[in-house]
N, C-alpha and C positions, 0 to 999 in steps of 0.2 A: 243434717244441717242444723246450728245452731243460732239462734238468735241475741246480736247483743244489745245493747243501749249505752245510752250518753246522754248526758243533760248537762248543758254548760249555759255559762251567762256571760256576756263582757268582760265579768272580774272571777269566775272563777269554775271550775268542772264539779260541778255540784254533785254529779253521779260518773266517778271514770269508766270508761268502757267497760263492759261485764259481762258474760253470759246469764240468760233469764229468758224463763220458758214463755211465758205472758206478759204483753203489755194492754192494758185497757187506756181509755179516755173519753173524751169530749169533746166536739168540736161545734160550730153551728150547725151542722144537720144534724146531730144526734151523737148518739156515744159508740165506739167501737173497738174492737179488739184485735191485736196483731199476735202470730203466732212464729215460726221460722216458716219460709217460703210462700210468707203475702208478696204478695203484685205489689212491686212501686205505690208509692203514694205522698201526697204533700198535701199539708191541711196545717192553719192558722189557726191557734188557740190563744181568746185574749187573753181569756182566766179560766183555770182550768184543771182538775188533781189527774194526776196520770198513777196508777196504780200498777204494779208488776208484781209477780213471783220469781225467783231462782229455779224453782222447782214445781212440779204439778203441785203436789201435797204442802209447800213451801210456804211458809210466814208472808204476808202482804206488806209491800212496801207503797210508802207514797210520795209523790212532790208535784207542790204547788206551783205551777209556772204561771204567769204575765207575759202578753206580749209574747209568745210562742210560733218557731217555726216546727212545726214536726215530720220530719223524714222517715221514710221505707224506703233502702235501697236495696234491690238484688234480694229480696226475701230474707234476708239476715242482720241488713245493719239498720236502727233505730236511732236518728240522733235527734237531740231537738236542743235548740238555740232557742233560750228566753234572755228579756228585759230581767226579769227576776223569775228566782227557781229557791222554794222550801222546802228541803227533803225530813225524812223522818218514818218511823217505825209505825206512831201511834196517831190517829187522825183526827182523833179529838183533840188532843194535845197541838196539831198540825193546825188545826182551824183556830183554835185560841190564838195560838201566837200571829196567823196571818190577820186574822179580826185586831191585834195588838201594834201590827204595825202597818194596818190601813188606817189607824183611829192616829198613830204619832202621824205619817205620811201628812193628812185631814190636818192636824195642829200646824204641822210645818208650813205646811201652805199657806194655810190664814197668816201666819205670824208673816208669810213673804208681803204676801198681800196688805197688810197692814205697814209693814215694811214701808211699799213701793209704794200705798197710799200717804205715809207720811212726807217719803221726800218729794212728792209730787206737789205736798202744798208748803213745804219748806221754799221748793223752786218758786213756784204761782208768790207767795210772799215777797219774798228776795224781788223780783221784775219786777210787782205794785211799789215796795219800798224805791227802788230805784228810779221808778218812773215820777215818784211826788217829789224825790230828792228837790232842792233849792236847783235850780240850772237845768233841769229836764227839759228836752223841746216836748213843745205839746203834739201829741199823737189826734189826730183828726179822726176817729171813727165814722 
């Protein structure tokens, strides 16, 4: 029996189906390992590195998923659906670049934020200006 994987995201198959001897991970109870002919299983990973080999003796691979569904079905097929999925060879490398684009993600935001705070008193503005306008009815609080 052989084991494959899949890791896809909304926008893209981050890892195509493949045969691979191991998959390890994380989840909230703790960390676990799939081999060919595990029992079913379904487990939610918010964040979380899933690590595999092709082979026993085989180079480790990794990817960083968000938002994670992760499947065991029939003892052989492994898929897992993320919000977002970081693949790659080298895991230091892997972690730089996720800490690189949780730090832009963090920028982005604020700038929303700052954004939505600005039109919000552009609007507040605009209603005071209109309300002193010359002809305004007076509003009774």
């Amino acid at each position: 029996m052989t084991l494959y994987l899949t890791i896809a995201t909304p926008t893209e198959i981050a890892v195509p189906r493949g045969p691979v001897y191991l998959v390890r991970g994380d989840d909230e109870s703790g960390s676990f390992g799939i081999m060919a002919g595990h029992l079913d299983m379904l487990t939610v990973m918010q964040r979380a590195v899933l690590r595999w080999r092709t082979e026993a003796e085989g180079p480790q691979r990794f990817c960083a998923v968000h938002g994670a569904l992760f499947v065991v079905r029939d003892g052989e097929e492994v898929e897992v659906s993320a919000r977002e999925a970081h693949c790659g060879d080298d895991l230091a490398r892997l972690e730089r670049e996720i800490a690189s684009a949780r730090t832009e993600e963090k920028e982005r935001a604020r700038g929303e934020r700052v954004d939505a705070m600005r039109l919000h008193a552009r609007a507040v503005r605009s209603l005071v200006a209109h309300l002193r306008a010359p002809g305004a009815t007076e509003i009774g609080i």
